[in-house]
Residue, then its C-alpha position, 0 to 999 in steps of 0.5 A: x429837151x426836158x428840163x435838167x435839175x443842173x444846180x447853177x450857182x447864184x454866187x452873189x455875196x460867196x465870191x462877191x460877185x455883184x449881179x450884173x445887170x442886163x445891157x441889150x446892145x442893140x446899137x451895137x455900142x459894145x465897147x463896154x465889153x471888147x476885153x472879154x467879148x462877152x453880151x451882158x445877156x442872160x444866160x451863157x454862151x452857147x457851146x454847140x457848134x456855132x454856125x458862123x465863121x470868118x474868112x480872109x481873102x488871104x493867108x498872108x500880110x505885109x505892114x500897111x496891107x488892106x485884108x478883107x474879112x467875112x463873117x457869114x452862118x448858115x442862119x441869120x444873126x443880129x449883132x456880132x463885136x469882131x477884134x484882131x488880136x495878136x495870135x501867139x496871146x490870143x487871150x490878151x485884151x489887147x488889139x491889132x489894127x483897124x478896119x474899115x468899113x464897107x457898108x456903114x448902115x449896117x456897121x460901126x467902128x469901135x474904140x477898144x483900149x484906147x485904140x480907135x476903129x480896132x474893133x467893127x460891131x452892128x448898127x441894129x439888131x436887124x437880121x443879118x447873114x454876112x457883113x464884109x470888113x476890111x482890116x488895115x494891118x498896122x506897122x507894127x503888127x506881130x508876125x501872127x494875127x488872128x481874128x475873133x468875133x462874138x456872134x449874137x443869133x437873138x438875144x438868148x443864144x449868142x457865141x462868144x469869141x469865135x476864133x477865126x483864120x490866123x493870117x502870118x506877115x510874109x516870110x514869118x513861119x507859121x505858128x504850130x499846127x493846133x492839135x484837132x482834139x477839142x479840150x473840155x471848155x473847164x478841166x475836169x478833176x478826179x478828187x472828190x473835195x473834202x472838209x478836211x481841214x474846215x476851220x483849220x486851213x480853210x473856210x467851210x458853208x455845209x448844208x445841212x449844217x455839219x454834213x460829211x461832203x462824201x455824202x450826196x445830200x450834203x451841199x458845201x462851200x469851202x473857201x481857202x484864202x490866200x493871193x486868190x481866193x480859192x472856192x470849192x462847191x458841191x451841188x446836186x444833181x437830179x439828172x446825168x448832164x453832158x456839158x456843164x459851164x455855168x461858172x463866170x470865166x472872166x477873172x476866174x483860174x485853176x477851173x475844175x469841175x467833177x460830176x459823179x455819184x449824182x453830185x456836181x463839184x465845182x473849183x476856181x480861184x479868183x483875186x480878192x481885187x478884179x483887175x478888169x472893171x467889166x466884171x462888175x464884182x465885189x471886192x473881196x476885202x470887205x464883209x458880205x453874207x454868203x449865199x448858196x443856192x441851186x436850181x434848175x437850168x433848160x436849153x442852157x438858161x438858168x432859171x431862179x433856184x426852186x429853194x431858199x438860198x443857204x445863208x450865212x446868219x453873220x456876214x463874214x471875211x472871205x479872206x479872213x482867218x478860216x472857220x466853220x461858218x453857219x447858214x440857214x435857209x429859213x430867216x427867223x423873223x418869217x419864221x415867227x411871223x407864221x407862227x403869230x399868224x397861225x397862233x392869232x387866227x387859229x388859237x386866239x381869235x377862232x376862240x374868241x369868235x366861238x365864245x361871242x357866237x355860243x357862250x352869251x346865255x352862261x354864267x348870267x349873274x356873274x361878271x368879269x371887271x364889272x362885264x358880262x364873263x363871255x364878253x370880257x374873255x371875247x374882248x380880251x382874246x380878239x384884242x390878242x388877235x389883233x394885237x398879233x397880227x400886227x406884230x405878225x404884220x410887221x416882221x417881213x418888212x423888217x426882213x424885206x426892208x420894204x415890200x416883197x414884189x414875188x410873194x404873190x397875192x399872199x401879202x395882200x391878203x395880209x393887208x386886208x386881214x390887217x384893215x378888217x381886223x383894225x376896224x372890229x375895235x373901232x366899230x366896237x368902240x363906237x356900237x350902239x347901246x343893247x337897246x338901240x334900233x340900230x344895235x341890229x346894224x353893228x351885230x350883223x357888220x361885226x360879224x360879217x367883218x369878223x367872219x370876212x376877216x378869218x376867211x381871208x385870213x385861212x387863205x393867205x395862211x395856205x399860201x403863206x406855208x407853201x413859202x419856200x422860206x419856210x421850208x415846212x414839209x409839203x404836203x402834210x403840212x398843208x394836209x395838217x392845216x386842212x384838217x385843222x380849219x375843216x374840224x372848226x368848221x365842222x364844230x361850229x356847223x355842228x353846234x349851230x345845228x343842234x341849237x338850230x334843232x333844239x337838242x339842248x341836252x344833245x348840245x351839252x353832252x357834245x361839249x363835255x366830250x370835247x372838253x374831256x378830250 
């Protein structure tokens, strides 16, 4: 399967949701999670066909009856959490019975609610094809229990909450027949959603900022706050997608969801509390920046969004009155730090580098604060540079709060684009005079620094705008910078040939037509 640009929805601080983290149950110690029965995995939970099913030796039960229960597939598994629960509240956390186990190696009974030995789980992640329970069916039991089992095949593809045979206490009529229609696993709505009423009756996040929602390009959050908090999206949609299931269910009501004219609109309504501890998500009564992002999703796995999450500049009240919110995706301050960057080693400090190189023999007789003029003005525009770059330096920590893990090699150029630049005022510092035998040493080490220093600085410069932070247009903007660094190159070759060959007047001539251009 190709990948599938399906926008998936990293709701951390819109809904305040709080990212869950990854449990790998290998032991089987699930309890954690028998309400829902959902594996705290990555991705979601398949929605093919699952290849696994429960039997029960019989159809029928009396208080205090001992039922044998099956689950088997036609491929292996590794893990699975098996629960009996009341069939007429199927969606109850609530559970029935207990079992008892056949072969303890491989099984494990669980507590669940309180309720000792109500739910059976594995022992190891080692492959299984069948486990064999026995249920005790309890004195109390309701008229119609119905088994249930999340099934793990490894641990990427899992099934949650299979639903398994209904068994009926004896002489109790049977529950309805289920209609074989299968419903869609999220209602599918008609409307298209709207803005209308943004900032009047409900919360509104658009990107681009002040967009029309009816326009496919035009990505939104809506918010209205009322019991529940009641959330709208749209995202695009880069290719046609057959199922789409990405939202969190647990806690979550009124789901639905529309896919047309290459846009996706998601809807649900969640309370500002959690009633379920499991579900490890903010509560909605405090202030939180809201992000939006989108990417793409293969073989039912999200992966990380391809962009700059949609940000909102302050941090907002969910339930608070409504408003139009603002957001951005390129954060100022890194903004700014290319800017300084760009201005320190392709303004400041390639000039100052020009003027050390070429301009020593002008302006002989006359000085500047009692220095030579071309010294004072290289002095001067490389002490700009470094200064830049330290204040360019500084601004991603500020945003990062500390160093940035996924930046690649680009930040470590930094910081030896730092170290050198630091050392050029301290080797400057400490030089030889004119006259000193050693004055050849520090001409040719500051050099090389400075020329070490500019070439790495370029470097982490072309990795630096490819940041999805930025947002600068790709490709001209790389275009742009290449053929900025290849007409400097190209005028301090030029310049060192024509001196190299002696054409003085060749020499003055080009540089009075780059001065009059």
């Amino acid at each position: 399967m190709s990948p599938v640009a399906v926008p998936c929805l990293l709701l951390i601080s819109i809904l305040g949701f709080q990212c869950v983290p990854i449990f790998c149950y290998s032991n089987g110690k699930v309890s954690k999670v028998c309400g829902s029965m959902v594996p705290h995995h990555s991705g979601h939970g398949q929605t093919s066909p699952s290849p696994y099913h429960l039997q029960t030796n019989t159809t029928t039960f009396s208080p205090n009856d001992r039922i044998q229960v099956i689950l088997s597939g036609s491929s292996p598994f590794e893990g699975f959490l098996l629960q009996a629960r009341d069939a007429a509240s199927p969606h109850s956390a609530a559970t029935i019975g207990t079992f008892t186990l056949t072969n303890p190696g491989m099984t494990q009974l669980l507590t669940c609610n309180s309720h000792q030995g109500s739910a059976v789980s594995h022992t190891s992640a080692v492959t299984k094809t069948e486990v064999v329970v026995i249920w005790n069916a309890p004195a109390d039991a309701p008229s119609h229990v119905q088994f249930f089992v999340s099934v793990v095949a490894h641990y990427s593809k899992f099934w949650v909450k299979l639903p398994g045979p209904i068994i009926n206490e004896h002489n109790a009529t049977p529950l309805p027949t289920q209609s074989s229609t299968t419903p869609p696993l999220i209602p599918v709505t008609t409307h298209s959603f709207t803005s209308e009423g943004c900032g009047q009756t409900k919360s509104c996040l658009l990107d681009p900022p002040g967009c029309d929602p009816q326009d496919s390009q035009c990505l939104f959050l809506l918010s209205k706050s009322c019991a529940h908090v009641i959330t709208s999206l749209k995202m695009l949609v880069k290719k046609k997608v057959k199922t789409a299931s990405l939202c969190l269910q647990a806690d979550l009501s009124s789901v639905s969801w529309r896919l047309a004219d290459g846009s996706m609109q998601c809807r649900f309504s969640r309370p500002v509390k959690m009633s379920s501890p499991e579900t490890r998500r903010f509560s909605l009564d405090q202030e939180y920046f809201l992000f939006l992002a989108n990417g793409h999703a293969q073989h039912g796995k999200i992966w990380k969004h391809n962009r700059q999450p949609l940000i909102s500049t302050e941090k907002k009240l969910i339930i608070g009155p409504p408003e139009v919110l603002r957001g951005s995706r390129g954060p100022t301050l890194l903004k700014i730090h290319g800017a300084l960057m760009l201005l320190a080693w392709m303004v400041t400090g390639s000039v100052g580098t020009v003027i050390a190189s070429f301009y020593k023999p002008d302006w002989p007789r006359k000085t500047l604060f009692g220095q030579k003029v071309w010294f004072q003005l290289h002095r001067g525009l490389m002490m700009l540079t470094v200064t830049l770059t330290i204040a360019a330096f500084c601004l991603p920590f500020f945003y990062r709060k500390g160093w940035s893990k996924h930046a690649g090699v680009h930040p470590y150029l930094g910081c030896c684009v730092l170290a050198l630049s630091l050392t050029q005022p301290i080797m400057a510092a400490m030089r030889p005079s004119p006259n000193s035998r050693r004055r050849f040493f520090f001409n040719w080490a500051h050099a090389g620094v400075g020329y070490v220093a500019e070439i790495l600085a370029v470097a982490a410069m072309f990795l630096g705008i490819r940041h999805s932070s930025l947002l600068l247009p790709q490709p001209w903007t790389t275009h742009v910078l290449i053929g900025y660094v290849a007409w400097l190159a190209t005028f301090r070759l030029s310049i060192l040939a024509l001196l190299a060959l002696g054409n003085v007047g060749l020499l003055v001539t080009l540089l009075i037509a780059i001065v009059e251009i």
